[in-house]
C-alpha positions as a LaTeX table, in Angstrom:
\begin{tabular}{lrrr}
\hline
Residue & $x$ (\AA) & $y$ (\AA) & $z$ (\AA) \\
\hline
Unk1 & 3.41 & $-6.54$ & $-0.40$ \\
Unk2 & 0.44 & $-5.60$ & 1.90 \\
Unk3 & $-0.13$ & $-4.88$ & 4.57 \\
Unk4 & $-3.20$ & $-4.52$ & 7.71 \\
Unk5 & $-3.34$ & $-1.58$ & 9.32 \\
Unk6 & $-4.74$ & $-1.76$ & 13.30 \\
Unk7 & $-6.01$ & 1.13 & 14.65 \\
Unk8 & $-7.72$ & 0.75 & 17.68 \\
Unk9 & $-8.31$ & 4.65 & 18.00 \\
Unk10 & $-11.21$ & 4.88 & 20.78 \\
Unk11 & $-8.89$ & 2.67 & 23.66 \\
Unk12 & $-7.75$ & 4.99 & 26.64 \\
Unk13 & $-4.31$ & 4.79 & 25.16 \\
Unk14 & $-4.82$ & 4.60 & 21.19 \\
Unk15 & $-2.47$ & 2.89 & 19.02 \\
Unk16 & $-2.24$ & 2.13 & 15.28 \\
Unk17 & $-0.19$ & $-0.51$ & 14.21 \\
Unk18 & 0.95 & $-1.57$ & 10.54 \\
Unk19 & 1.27 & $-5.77$ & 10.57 \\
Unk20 & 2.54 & $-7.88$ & 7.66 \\
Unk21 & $-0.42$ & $-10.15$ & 7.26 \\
Unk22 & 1.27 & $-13.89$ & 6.90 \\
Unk23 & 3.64 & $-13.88$ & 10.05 \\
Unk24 & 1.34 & $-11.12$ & 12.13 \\
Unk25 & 4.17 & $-9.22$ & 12.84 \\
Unk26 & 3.88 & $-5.54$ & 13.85 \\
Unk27 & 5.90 & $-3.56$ & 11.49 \\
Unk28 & 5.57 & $-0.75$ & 12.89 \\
Unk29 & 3.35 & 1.11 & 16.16 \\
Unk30 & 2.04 & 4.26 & 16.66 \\
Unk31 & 1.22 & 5.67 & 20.06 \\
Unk32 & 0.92 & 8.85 & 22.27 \\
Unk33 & 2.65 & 11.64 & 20.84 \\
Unk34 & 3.50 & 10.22 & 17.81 \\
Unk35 & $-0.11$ & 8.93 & 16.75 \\
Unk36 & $-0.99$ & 12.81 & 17.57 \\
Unk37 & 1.44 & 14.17 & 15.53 \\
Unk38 & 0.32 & 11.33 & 12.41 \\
Unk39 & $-3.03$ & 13.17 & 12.82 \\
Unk40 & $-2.39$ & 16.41 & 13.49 \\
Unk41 & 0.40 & 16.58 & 10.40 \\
Unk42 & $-2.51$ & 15.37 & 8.02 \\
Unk43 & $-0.61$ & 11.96 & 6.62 \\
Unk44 & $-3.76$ & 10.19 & 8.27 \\
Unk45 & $-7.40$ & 11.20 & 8.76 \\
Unk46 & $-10.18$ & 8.98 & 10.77 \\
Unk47 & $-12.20$ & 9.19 & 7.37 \\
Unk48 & $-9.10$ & 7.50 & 5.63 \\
Unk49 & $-8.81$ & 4.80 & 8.18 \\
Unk50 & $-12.91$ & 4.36 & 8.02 \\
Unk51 & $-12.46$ & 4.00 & 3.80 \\
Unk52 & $-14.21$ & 1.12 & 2.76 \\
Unk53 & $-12.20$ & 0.85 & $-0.80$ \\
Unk54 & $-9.23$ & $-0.84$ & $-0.81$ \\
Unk55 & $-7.20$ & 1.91 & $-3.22$ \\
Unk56 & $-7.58$ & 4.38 & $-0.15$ \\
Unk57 & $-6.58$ & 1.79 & 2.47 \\
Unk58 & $-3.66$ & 0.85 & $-0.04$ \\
Unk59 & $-2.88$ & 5.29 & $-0.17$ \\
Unk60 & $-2.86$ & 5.12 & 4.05 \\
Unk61 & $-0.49$ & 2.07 & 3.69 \\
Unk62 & 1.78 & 3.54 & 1.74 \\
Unk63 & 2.03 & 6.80 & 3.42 \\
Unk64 & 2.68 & 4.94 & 6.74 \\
Unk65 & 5.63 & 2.41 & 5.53 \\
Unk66 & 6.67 & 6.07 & 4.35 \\
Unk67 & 6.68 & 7.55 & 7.68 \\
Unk68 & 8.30 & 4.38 & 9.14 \\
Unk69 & 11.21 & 4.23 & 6.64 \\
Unk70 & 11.37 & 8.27 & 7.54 \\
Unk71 & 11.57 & 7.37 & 11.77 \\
Unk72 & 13.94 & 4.60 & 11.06 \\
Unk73 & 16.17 & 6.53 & 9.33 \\
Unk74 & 16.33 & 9.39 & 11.58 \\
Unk75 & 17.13 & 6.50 & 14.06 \\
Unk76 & 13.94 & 7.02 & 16.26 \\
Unk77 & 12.83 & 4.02 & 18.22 \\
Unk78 & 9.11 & 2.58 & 16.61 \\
Unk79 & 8.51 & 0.51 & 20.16 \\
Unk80 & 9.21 & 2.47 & 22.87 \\
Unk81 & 8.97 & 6.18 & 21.72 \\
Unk82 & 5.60 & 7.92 & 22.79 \\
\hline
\end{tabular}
């Protein structure tokens, strides 16, 4: 399955969001801390999120649905954790 991946990095408050493209539901939202910590631990870059191939996009993907199944099963909240 694929997926979109929303990042909407330059807002006051950035967020990236994974969404399952038929229904538009958000998988899965990054914000605050835990966007930092995405960065700062290296699974995403800006330049990955700026790729214009879709084999990168499809590497950023992956590593994100990843880090979600990681959070969920350390039982850490995707919504309301920042």
């Amino acid at each position: 399955m694929t997926y979109m991946i929303n990042a909407w990095l330059d807002k006051p408050q950035p967020e990236l969001q994974l969404v399952e493209p038929v229904s538009g539901a958000v998988v899965a939202c990054w914000k605050g801390r835990r966007l930092n910590d995405l960065f700062e631990s290296g699974l995403v870059s800006y330049e990955e999120l700026r790729a214009s191939t879709p084999e990168r996009l499809k590497l950023v993907e992956k590593a994100l649905i990843l880090q979600m199944t990681c959070e969920e099963l350390c039982g850490r909240c995707l919504y309301n954790s920042q």
